[in-house]
N, C-alpha and C positions, 0 to 999 in steps of 0.2 A: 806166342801163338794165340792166347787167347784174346789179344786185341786185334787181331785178323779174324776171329770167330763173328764174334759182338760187328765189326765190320760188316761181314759180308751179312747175320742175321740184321742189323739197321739196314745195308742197301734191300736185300728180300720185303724191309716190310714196308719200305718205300716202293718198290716195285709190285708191290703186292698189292697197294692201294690204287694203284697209277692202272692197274689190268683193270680191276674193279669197276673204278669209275669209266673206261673207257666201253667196256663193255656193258656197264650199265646203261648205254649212250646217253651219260651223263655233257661231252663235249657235242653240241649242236651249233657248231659255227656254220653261217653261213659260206658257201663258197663262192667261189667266183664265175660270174655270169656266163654262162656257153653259148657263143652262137652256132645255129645250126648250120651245116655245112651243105653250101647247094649242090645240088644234082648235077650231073652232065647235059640233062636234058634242059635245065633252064638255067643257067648261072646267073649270079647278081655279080651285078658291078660293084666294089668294092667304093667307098667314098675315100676319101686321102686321109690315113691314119684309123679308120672304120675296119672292122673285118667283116668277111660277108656273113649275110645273114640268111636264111631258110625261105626258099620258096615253095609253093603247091606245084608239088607234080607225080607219076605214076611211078615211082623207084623201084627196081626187081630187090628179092629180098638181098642180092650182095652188095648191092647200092646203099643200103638205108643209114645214113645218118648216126653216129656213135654219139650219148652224150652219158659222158662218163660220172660218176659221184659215189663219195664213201655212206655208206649206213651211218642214220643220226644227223645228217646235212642235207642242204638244198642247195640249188643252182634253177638259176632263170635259165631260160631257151625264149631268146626272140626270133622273130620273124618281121618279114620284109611285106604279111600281108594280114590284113583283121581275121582273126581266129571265129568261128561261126563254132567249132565243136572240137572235143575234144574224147577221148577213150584210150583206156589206158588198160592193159593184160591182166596183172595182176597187185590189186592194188595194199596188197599185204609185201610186197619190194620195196614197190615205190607207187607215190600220187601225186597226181598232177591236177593243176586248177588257173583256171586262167587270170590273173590279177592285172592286166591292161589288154586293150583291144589286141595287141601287139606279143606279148609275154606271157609264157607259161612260168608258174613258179613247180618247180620240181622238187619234190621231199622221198631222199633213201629211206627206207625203213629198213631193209634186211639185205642179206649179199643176194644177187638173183640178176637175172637179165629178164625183162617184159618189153615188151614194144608200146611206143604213145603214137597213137595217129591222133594229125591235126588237119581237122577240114577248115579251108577258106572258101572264099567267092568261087574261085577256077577252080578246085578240086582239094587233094589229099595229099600230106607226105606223113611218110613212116619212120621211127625213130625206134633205134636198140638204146633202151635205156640201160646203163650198168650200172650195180648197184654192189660194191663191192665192199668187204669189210675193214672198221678202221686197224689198218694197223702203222700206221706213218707217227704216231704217237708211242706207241708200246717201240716201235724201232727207236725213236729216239730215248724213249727212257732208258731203254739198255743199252743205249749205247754212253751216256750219262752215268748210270751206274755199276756200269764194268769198260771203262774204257780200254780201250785195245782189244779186248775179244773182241773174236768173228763171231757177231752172232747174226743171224736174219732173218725176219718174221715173214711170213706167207701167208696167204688164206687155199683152202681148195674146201669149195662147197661152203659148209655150216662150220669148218675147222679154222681154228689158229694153229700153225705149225713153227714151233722153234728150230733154227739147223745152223750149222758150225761150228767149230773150234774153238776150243776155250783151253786158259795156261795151265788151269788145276781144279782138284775137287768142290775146291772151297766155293769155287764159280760153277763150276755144275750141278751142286744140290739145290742151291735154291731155285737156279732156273729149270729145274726137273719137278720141283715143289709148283712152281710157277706152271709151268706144263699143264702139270694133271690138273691144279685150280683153273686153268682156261676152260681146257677141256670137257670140265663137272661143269661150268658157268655156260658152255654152249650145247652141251645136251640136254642142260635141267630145261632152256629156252623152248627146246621140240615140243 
């Protein structure tokens, strides 16, 4: 029994390190490039093997354009016309800054939804930025080290939430240990 103890305490402090850093947003990978998705009111023609790209126009707010991203990463947002300006809600989410005539570069900062409007030559389009928290990393570490638990990570608001099924205690303490360290790590952040 005690070499199932020493077990599960070495997976906890690997696990333990792996919440740390992610939530430190120590991981700042870049993702991968978004294009903005056109309107009904102007659509872009697609080029062959291209996906469409963002044009200026008056979108009602059920319309507006999603460009989704985790907290601690970026994603480009292009467009199909020269960017003249740019404004963004709330720049403690996310910020945007234009790095080609063409290309917004977009940075998560915290989970949240803001809007980015981009004015061109003919007008304006509006974009729901999301900014959601990492947890596609922390799922995969537990799922590495507790193979075969149900386990599954969540966000809601400023929270990490752990839920599922596990075979025994020995798998439930630390990840309850795990827990409450999230937890203290995302209220100390308020």
């Amino acid at each position: 029994m005690r070499a199932t103890a020493e077990s599960v305490d070495g997976k906890f402090a690997a696990l333990a390190c792996a919440v740390l850093f992610a939530a430190a947003g120590v991981a700042s990978h870049a993702q991968a490039p978004v294009q903005g998705a056109p309107t009904p009111a102007a659509p872009a023609p697609a080029a062959a093997g291209q996906p469409p790209v963002a044009q200026p126009s008056a979108a009602r707010p059920s319309e507006f354009p999603k460009v989704s991203l985790t907290a601690g990463r970026s994603t480009v947002l292009a467009t199909d016309f020269n960017i003249t300006r740019i404004a963004i809600t709330n720049p403690a989410v996310a910020d945007a800054a234009v790095v080609q005539p063409r290309e917004i570069l977009i940075d998560g900062k915290t989970a949240g939804t803001i809007s980015l409007i981009v004015w061109g030559p003919n007008g304006r389009t509006q974009y729901d930025v999301v900014v959601e928290q990492p947890v596609t990393a922390l799922q995969q570490n537990l799922a590495m080290l507790f193979p075969g638990e149900d386990i599954q990570v969540s966000t809601s608001d400023d929270s990490t939430i752990l839920s599922g099924q596990v075979s025994s205690t020995n798998v439930m303490r630390p990840l309850a240990i795990l827990e409450l360290s999230v937890s203290l790590l995302n209220h100390g952040r308020s």
